[in-house]
C-alpha positions as CSV (number, residue, x, y, z in Angstrom):
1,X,-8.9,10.6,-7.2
2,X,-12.8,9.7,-6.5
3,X,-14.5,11.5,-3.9
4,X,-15.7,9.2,-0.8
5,X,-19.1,10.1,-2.3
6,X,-18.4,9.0,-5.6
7,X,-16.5,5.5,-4.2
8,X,-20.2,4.9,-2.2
9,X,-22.1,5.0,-5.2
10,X,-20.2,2.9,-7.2
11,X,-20.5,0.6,-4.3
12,X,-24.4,1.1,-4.2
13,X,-24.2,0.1,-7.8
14,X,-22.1,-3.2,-7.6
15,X,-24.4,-4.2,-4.8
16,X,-27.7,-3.5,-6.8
17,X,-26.1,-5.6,-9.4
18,X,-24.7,-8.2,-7.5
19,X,-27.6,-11.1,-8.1
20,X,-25.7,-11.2,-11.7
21,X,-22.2,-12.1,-10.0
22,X,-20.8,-14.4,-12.2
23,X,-18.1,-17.6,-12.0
24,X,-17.0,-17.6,-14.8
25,X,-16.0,-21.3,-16.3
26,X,-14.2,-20.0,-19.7
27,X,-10.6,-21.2,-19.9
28,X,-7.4,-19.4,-19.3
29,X,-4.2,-20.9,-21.3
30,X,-1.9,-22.1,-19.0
31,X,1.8,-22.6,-19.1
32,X,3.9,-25.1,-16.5
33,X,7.4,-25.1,-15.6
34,X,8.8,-27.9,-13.7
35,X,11.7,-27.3,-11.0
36,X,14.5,-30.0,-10.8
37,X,15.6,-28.4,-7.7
38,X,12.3,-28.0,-5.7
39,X,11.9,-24.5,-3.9
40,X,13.0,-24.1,-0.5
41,X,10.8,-23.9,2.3
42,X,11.7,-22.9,6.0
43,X,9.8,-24.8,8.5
44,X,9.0,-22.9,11.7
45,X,10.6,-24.1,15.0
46,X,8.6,-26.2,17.1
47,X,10.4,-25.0,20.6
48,X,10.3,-21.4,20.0
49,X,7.2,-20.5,18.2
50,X,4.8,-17.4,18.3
51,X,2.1,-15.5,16.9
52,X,4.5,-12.7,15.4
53,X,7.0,-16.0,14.1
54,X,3.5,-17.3,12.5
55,X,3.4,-13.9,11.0
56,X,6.5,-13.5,9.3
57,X,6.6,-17.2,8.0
58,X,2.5,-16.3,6.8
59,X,3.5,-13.0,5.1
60,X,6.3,-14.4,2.9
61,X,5.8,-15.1,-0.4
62,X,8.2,-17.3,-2.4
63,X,7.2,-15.8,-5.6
64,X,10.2,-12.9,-5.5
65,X,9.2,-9.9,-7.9
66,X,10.8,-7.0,-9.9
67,X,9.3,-3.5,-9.7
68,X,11.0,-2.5,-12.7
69,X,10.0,-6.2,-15.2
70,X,6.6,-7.7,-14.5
71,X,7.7,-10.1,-17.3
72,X,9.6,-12.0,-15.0
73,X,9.1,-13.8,-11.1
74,X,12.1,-15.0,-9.3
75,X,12.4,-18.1,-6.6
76,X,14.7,-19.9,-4.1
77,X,15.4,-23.3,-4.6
78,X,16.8,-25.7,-2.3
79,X,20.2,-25.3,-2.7
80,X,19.4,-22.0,-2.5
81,X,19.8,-20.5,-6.7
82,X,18.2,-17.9,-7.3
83,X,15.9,-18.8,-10.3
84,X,13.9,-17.3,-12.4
85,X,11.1,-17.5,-15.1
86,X,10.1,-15.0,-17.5
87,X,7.5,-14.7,-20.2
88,X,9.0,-12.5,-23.0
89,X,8.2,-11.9,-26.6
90,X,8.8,-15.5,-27.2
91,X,5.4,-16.4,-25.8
92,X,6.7,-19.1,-23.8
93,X,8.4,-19.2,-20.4
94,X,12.0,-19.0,-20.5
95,X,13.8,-20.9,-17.0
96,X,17.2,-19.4,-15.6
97,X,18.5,-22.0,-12.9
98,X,20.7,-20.1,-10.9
99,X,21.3,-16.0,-11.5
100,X,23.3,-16.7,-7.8
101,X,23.6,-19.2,-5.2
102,X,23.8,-17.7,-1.2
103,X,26.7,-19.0,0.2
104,X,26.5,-21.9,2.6
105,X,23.2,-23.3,2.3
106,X,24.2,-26.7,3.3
107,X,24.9,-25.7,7.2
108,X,22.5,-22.8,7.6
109,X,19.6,-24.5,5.8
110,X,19.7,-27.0,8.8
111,X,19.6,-23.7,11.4
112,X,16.2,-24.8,13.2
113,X,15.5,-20.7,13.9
114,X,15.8,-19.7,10.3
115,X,13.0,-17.8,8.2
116,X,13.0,-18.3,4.2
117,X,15.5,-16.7,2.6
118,X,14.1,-13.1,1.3
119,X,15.2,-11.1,-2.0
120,X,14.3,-7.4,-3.3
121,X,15.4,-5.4,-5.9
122,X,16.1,-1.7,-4.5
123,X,16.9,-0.8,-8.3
124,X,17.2,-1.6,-11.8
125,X,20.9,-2.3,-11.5
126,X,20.8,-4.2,-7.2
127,X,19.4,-6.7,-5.6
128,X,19.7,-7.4,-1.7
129,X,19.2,-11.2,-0.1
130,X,18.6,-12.3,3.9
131,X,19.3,-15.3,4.1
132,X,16.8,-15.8,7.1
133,X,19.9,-16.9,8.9
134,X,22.7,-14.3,10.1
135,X,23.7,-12.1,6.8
136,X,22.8,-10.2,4.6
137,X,24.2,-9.4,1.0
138,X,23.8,-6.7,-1.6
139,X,24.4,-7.9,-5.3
140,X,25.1,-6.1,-8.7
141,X,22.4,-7.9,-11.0
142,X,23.7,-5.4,-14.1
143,X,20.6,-5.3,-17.0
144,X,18.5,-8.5,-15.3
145,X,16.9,-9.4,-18.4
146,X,20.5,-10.6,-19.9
147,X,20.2,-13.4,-17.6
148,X,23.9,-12.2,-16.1
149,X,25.9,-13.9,-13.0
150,X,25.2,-11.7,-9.8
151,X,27.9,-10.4,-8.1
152,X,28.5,-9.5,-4.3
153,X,29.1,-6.2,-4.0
154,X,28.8,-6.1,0.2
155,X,28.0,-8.2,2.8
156,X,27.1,-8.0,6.7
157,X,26.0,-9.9,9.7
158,X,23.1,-8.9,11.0
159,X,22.8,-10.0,14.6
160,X,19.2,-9.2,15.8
161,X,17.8,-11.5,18.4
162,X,20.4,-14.1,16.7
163,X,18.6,-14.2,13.3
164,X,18.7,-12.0,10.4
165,X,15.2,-12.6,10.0
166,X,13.1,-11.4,6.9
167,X,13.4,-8.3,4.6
168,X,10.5,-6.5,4.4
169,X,11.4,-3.4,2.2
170,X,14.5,-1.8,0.5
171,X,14.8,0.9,-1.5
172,X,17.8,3.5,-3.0
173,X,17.9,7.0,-3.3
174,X,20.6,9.7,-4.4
175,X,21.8,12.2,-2.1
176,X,24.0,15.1,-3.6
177,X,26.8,13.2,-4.8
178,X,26.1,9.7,-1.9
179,X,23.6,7.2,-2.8
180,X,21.8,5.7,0.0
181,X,20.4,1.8,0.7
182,X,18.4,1.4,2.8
183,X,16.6,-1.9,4.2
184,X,14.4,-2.9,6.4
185,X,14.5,-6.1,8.5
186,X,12.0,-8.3,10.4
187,X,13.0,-10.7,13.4
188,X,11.4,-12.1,16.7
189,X,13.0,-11.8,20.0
190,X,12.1,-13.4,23.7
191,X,12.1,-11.0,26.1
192,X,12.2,-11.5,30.1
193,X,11.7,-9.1,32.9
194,X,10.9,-5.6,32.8
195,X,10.3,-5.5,29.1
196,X,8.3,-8.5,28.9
197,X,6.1,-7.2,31.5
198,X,5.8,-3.8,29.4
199,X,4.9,-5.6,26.0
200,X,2.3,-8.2,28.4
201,X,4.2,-10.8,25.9
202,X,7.0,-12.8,25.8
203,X,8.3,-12.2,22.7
204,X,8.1,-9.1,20.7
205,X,8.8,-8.0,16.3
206,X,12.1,-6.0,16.0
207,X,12.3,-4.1,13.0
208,X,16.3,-3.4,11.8
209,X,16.4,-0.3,9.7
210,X,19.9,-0.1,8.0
211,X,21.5,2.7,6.1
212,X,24.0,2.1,3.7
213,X,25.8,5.0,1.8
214,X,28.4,4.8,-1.3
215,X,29.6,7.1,-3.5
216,X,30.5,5.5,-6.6
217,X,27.9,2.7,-6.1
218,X,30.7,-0.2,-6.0
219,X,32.1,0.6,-2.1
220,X,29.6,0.5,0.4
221,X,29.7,1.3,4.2
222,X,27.1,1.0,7.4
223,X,26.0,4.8,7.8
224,X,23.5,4.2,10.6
225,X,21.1,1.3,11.8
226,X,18.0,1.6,13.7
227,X,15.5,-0.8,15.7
228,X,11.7,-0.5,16.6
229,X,10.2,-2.7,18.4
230,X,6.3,-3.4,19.0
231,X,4.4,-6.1,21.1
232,X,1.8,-7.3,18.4
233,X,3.2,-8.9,14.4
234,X,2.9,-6.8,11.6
235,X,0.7,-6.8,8.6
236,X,2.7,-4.2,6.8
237,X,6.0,-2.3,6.9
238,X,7.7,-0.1,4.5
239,X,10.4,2.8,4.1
240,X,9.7,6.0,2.6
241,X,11.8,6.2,-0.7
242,X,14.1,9.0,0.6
243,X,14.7,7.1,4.2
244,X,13.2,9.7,6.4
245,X,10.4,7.3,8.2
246,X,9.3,3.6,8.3
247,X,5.8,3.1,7.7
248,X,3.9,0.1,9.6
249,X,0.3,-1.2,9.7
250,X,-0.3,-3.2,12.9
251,X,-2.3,-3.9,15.9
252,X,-0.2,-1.9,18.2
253,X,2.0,1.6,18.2
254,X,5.7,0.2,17.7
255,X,8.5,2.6,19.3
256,X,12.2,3.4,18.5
257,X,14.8,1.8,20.6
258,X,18.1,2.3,19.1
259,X,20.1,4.8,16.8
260,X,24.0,4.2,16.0
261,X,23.8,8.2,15.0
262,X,21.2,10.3,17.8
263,X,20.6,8.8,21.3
264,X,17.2,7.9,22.1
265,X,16.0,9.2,25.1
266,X,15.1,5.9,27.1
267,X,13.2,7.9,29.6
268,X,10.1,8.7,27.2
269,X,8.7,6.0,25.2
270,X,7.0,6.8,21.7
271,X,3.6,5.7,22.7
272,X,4.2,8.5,25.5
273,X,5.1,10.6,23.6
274,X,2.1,10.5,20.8
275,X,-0.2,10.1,24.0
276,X,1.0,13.7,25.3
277,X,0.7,14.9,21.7
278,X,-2.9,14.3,21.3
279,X,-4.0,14.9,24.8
280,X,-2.5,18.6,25.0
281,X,-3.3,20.3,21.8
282,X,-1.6,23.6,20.8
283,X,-5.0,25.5,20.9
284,X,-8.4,24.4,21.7
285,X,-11.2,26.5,20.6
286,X,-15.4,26.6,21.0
287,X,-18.0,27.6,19.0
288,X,-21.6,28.8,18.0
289,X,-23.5,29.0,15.0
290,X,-22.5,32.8,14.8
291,X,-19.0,33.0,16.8
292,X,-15.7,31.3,17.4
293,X,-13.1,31.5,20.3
294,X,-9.8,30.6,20.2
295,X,-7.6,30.1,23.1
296,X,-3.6,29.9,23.4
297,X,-1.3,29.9,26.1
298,X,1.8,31.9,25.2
299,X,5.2,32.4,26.7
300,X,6.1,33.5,30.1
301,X,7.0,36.8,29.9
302,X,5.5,38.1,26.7
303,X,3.3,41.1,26.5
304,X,0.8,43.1,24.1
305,X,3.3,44.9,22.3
306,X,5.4,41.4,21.8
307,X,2.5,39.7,20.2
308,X,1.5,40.4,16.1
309,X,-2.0,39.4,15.2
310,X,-3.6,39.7,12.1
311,X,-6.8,38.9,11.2
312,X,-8.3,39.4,7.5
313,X,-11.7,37.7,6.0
314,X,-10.6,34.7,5.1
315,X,-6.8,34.4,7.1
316,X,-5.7,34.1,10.9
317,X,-1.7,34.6,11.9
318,X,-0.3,34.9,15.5
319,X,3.1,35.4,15.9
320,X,5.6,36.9,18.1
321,X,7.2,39.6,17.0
322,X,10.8,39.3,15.3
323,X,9.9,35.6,16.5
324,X,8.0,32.3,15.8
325,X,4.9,31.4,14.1
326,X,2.3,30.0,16.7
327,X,-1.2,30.1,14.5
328,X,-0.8,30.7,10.4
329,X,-3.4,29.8,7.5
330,X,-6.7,30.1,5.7
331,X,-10.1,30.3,7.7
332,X,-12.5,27.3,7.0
333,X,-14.9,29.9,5.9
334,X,-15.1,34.1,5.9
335,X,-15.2,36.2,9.2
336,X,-16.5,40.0,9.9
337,X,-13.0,41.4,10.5
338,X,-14.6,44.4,12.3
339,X,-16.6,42.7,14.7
340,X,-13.3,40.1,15.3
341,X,-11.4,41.4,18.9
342,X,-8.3,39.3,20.8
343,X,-7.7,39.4,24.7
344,X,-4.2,39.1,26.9
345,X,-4.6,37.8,30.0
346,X,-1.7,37.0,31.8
347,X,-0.4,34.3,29.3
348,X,-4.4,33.0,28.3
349,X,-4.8,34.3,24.4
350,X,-8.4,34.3,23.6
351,X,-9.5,35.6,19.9
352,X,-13.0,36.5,18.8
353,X,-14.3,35.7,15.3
354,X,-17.5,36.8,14.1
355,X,-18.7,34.7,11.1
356,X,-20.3,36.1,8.2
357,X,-22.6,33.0,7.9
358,X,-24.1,30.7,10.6
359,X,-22.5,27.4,10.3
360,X,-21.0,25.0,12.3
361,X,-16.4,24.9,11.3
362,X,-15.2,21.2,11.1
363,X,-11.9,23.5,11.9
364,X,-10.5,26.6,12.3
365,X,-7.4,26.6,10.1
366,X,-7.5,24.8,6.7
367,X,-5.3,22.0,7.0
368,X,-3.9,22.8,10.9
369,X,-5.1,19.5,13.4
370,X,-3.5,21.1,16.4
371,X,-6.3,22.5,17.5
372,X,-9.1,20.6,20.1
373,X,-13.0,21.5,20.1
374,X,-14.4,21.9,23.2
375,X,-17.9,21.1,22.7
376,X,-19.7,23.5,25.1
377,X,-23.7,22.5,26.0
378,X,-25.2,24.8,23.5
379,X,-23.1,23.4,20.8
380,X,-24.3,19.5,21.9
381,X,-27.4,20.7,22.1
382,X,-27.8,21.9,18.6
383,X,-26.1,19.0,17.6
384,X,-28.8,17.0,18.9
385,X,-31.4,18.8,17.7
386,X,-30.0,18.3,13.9
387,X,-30.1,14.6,14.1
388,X,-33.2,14.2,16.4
389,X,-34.9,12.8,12.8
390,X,-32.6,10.0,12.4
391,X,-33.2,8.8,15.8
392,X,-36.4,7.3,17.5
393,X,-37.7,6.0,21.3
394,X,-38.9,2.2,19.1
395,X,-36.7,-0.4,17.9
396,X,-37.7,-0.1,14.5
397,X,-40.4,2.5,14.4
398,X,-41.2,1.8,10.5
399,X,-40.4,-2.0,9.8
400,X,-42.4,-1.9,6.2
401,X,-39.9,1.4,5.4
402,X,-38.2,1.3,2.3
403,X,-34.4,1.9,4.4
404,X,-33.9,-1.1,6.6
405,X,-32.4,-0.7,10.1
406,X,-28.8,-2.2,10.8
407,X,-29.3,-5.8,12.6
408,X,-25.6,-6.3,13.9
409,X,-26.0,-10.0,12.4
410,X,-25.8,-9.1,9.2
411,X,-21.5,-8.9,10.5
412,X,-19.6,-12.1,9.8
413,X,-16.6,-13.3,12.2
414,X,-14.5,-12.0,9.2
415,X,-15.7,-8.6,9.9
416,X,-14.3,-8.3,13.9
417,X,-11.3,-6.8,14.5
418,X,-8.7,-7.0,17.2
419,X,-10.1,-4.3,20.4
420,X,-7.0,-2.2,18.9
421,X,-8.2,-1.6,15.9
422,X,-5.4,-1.1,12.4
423,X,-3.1,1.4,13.8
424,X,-1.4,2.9,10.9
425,X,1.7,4.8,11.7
426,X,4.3,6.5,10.2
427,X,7.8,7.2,12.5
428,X,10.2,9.6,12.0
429,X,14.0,8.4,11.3
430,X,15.5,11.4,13.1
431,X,12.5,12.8,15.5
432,X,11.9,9.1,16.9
433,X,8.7,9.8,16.9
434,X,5.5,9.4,15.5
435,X,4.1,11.7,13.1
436,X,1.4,10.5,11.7
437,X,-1.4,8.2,12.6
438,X,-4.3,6.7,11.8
439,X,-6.3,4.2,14.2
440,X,-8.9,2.4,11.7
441,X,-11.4,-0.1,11.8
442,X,-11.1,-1.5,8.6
443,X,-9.3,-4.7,8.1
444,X,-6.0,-5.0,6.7
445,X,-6.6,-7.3,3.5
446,X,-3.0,-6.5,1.5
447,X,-0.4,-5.1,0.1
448,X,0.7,-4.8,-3.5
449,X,3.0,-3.0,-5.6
450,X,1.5,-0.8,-8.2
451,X,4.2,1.4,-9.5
452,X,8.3,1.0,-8.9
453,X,8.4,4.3,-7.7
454,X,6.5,4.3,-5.0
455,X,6.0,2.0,-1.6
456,X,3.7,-0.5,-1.5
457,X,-0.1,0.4,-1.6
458,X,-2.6,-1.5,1.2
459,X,-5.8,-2.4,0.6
460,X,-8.1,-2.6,3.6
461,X,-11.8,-3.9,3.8
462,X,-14.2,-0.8,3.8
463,X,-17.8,-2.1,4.1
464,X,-17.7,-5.2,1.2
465,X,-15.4,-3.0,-0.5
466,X,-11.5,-3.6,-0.9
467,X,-10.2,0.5,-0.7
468,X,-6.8,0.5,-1.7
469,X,-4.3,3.3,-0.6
470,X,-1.0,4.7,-2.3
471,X,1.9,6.2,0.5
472,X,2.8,9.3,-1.1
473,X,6.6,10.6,-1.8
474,X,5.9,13.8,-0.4
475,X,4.4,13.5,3.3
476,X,3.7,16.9,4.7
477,X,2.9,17.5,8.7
478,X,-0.2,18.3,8.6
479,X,-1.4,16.0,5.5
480,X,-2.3,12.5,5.9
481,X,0.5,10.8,4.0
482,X,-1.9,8.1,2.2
483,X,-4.0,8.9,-1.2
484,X,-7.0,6.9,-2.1
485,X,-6.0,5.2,-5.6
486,X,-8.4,2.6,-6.5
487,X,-11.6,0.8,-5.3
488,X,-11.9,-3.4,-5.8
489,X,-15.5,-3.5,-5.5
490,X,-17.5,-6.0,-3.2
491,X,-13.7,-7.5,-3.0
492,X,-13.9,-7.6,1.1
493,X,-17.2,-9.3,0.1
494,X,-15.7,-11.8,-1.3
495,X,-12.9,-12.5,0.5
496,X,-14.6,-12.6,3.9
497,X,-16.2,-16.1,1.9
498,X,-12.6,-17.7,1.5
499,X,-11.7,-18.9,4.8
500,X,-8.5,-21.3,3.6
501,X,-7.3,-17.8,2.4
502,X,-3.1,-17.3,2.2
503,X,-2.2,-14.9,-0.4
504,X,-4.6,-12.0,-2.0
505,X,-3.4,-9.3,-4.3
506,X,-4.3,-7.6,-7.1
507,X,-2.7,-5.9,-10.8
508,X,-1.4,-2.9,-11.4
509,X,-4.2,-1.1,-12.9
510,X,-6.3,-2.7,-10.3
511,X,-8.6,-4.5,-13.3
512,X,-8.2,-8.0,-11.3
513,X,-7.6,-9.4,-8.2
514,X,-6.6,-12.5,-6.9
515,X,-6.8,-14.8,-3.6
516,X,-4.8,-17.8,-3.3
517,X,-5.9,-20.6,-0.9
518,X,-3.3,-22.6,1.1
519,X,-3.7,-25.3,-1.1
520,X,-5.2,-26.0,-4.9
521,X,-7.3,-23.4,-5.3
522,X,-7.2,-20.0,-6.8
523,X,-10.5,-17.6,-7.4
524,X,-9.1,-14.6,-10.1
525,X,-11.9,-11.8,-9.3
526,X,-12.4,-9.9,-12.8
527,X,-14.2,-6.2,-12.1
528,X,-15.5,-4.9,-15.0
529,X,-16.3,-7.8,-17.6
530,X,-18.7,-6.6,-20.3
531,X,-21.8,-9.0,-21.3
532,X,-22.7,-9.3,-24.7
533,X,-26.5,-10.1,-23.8
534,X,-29.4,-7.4,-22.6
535,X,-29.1,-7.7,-18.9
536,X,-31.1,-5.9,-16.5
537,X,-31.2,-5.6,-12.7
538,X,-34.6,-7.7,-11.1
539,X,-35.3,-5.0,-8.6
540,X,-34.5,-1.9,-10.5
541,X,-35.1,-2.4,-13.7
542,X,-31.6,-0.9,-14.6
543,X,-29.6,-2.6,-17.9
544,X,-26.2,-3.9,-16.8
545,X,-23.4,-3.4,-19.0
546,X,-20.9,-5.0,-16.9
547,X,-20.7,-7.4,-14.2
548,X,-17.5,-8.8,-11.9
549,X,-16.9,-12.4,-12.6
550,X,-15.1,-14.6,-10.3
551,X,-12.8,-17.8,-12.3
552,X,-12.4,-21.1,-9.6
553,X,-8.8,-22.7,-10.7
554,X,-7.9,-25.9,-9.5
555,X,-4.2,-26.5,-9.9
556,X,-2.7,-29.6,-11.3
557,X,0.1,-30.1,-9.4
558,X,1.2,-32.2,-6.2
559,X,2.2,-31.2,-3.7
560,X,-0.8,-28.8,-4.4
561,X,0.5,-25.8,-1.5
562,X,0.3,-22.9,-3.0
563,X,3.8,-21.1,-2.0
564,X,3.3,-17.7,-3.8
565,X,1.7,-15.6,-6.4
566,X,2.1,-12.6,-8.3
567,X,-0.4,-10.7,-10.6
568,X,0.5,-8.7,-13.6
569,X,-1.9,-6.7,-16.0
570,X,-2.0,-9.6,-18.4
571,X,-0.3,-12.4,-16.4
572,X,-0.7,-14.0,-13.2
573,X,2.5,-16.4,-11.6
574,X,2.0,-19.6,-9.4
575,X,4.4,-21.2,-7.1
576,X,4.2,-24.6,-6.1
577,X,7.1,-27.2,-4.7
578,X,7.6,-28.4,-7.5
579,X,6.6,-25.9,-10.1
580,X,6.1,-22.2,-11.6
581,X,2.7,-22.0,-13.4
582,X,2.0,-18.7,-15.9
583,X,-1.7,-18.3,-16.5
584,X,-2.3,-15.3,-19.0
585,X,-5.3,-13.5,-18.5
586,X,-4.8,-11.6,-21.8
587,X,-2.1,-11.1,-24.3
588,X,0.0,-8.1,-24.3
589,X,-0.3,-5.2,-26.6
């Protein structure tokens, strides 16, 4: 993974080259299936009607994908088959009608409330369908390249605010001998009273988290179901892939409100409790150039003799004896162990640690955020002394100065952000609380999937850049559970341009994006194209090698709404009405 130094000065480079952004007029070959049976399209409700309804119906995508074949798309006609194209060895696209038909389409495709109907693929072998009505089915799809009849392995009402709403994420996972299913669910409720008056909105997103368990994979049985709910709509929610949190990117913290298994404590809502956890830290310490002080409050009772603290060069530990572990881990940098001493008094724990060389820490322990600097005036002052250079009494004290100032209307109404900020959280299934959390202000541009085995990555706007972000399998308490992945660059740039936008998303390897405009057109955003003339930057002098090219494609088709897309390596998938469109981008080795 790049450093955030090394992602800056690619970005310095792409903008230095950016007077030879291209658009690009070559052709792509272009393949078009017809559908006989148009695809079906849910049509909001015009009495009951919100922001988080204009979400969900925003957010879907008819364009239905497998994780594990990027050879094939799959759609939702409007008799509601599930179809499908793929683009095999053949070199043509190859139509399957109906793999399965949800059951009574006729009466519940007339339901005014109803979202689209929603499909996933938690594995290579299962498939799970909302019907954006009232149930929800798990199938057994066997090898799905065979083009076999599904078959209904389970199937449950889901009653959550009288909808089943949308799926947003499923995924399955082995237990011991069990093997788990779980899916998450997306609905809108009206609210009156109290908790109207708490979420300052009549209606609210629920988010249904249902665990399913089975040991032979054929019988399945509810193990547990879960709701959050949260008073803004969400851009993004996912489970981890062992079930132990739901991840969400929104404008607001969402809370826990129900378990079938452990009893939520009403009495103490999650944004309570994440309030209390970062306003009382577990230690707080202060520094100098020379010195740190750490201060804990232990338990009533305890004594000198009760307490074990060691202190080496590079380590700190406090612990009570034949007891817990209060402070453990590496130093941020080395300390004089003979000049390091520890008070008691009465329950206030106060540690002295000289350090070798004058710096200022970032932190105490490596990796450990329970501690809270108290900035004391001799720190702020030196503080302010180190950046007195950047800062000056004039506006612009040297306008002829090779390093402009920042003019804040150089920003772009694409560039505000909701007074929130991004909130990116990630709740724990059993705790009921939040663990993790990350207030940005970035925006939240979208999500994509890059690999089967892992959620899906977001890409949010940092600067003109598009910084995208993997969720890892293994999230540790005092990591943040994201990992930086890949860089679309000047891609926020661009996209702050597009303002019919619907869809954006990008391919695996992350070599070309895409954004898809509610209607017609399509701009495919190549990265890293190489030019086969001399090319030099104007201002620098520099010789280009490769430049990002941007393709316009105009779509052939009416109805012209652009219902979906997915992007592939070599491929990239359109859904219209009334047909599937295959562009390839480049043939497959």
């Amino acid at each position: 993974m790049s450093s955030l130094v090394d992602l800056y000065v690619k970005r310095e480079l792409v903008n230095s080259n950016f007077d030879h952004y291209q658009l690009s007029l070559e052709s792509i070959p272009v393949y078009e299936t017809p559908l006989d049976k148009h695809i079906d399209v849910a049509k909001p409700s015009e009495n009951n009607f919100s922001s988080h309804h204009a979400k969900l119906f925003s957010i879907h995508n008819h364009v239905f994908t497998d994780p594990w074949d990027d050879s094939t798309i799959y759609f939702c006609d409007k008799e509601w088959n599930i179809g499908s194209i793929s683009f095999g060895k053949v070199g043509k696209p190859v139509n399957c009608d109906s793999h399965f038909q949800v059951p009574d389409a006729s009466n519940l495709r007339l339901k005014p409330s109803r979202f689209n109907v929603t499909l996933m693929f938690p594995s290579q072998t299962l498939a799970v369908i909302v019907n954006g009505a009232d149930t929800i089915y798990l199938l057994e799809t066997g090898e799905r390249h065979s083009l076999n009849k599904w078959k209904i392995l389970f199937k449950e009402s889901v009653h959550v605010a009288g909808q089943a709403g949308v799926l947003l994420d499923s995924v399955q996972w082995i237990d011991g001998e069990n093997r788990r299913l779980e899916c998450l669910l997306a609905s809108v409720e009206e609210v009156e009273g109290e908790v109207k008056e708490k979420h300052r909105s009549p209606w609210i997103t629920v988010l249904s988290w249902i665990t399913w368990i089975s040991v032979d994979g054929k019988q399945w049985n509810v193990e547990r179901t879960r709701s959050l709910e949260g008073s803004r709509p969400i851009d993004y929610a996912t489970l981890d892939r062992q079930g132990q949190a739901v991840n969400i990117v929104a404008a607001d913290v969402y809370r826990m409100t129900e378990d079938s298994v452990k009893p939520i404590d009403v009495g103490e809502s999650l944004e309570d409790t994440a309030g209390q956890d970062e306003s009382k830290s577990f230690y707080t310490w202060s520094q100098t150039e020379s010195d740190l002080s750490v201060h804990l409050t232990i338990p009533d009772g305890l004594t000198k003799a009760n307490l074990n603290i060691d202190i080496s060069g590079t380590r700190l530990e406090v612990s009570v004896k034949n007891g817990i572990e209060m402070v453990k881990g590496n130093l941020h940098a080395r300390v004089q162990v003979d000049a390091c001493t520890w008070t008691l008094d009465g329950r206030r724990l106060e540690i002295f640690l000289q350090k070798v060389e004058e710096s200022l820490w970032p932190t105490v322990i490596v990796g450990d955020s329970r501690g809270e600097l108290v900035m004391s005036p001799e720190l702020i002052d030196t503080i302010h002394a180190r950046l007195a250079h950047l800062t000056s009494e004039d506006w612009n004290p040297n306008p002829d100065g090779k390093e402009k100032p920042y003019n804040s209307q150089m920003l772009e109404e694409c560039d505000a952000l909701d007074e929130e900020g991004t909130i990116i959280m990630r709740i724990d299934g059993d705790l009921h609380q939040i663990t993790h959390k990350i207030i940005a202000n970035n925006q939240f541009l979208f999500s994509t999937i890059l690999t089967p085995d892992k959620a899906p990555a977001i890409c949010l706007r940092h600067d003109v850049d598009g910084f995208l972000w993997q969720l890892s399998n293994t999230v540790l308490p005092a990591q943040c559970p994201w990992e930086h992945v890949g860089v679309l660059n000047a891609f926020g740039y661009v996209l702050a341009s597009k303002q019919q936008k619907r869809f954006s998303s990008c391919s695996p390897d992350m070599s070309v994006a895409a954004i898809a405009d509610s209607q017609r057109h399509i701009y495919l955003y190549k990265q890293e194209v190489s030019v086969l003339t001399p090319l030099r930057n104007r201002k620098t002098g520099q010789q280009i090698k490769s430049v990002a090219k941007q393709q316009v494609l105009s779509l052939d088709a009416s109805p012209d709404v652009i219902l979906g897309i997915k992007l592939t390596n070599s491929k990239m998938f359109i859904a219209t009405e009334q047909k599937i469109l295959v562009y390839v981008m480049k043939t497959d080795e």
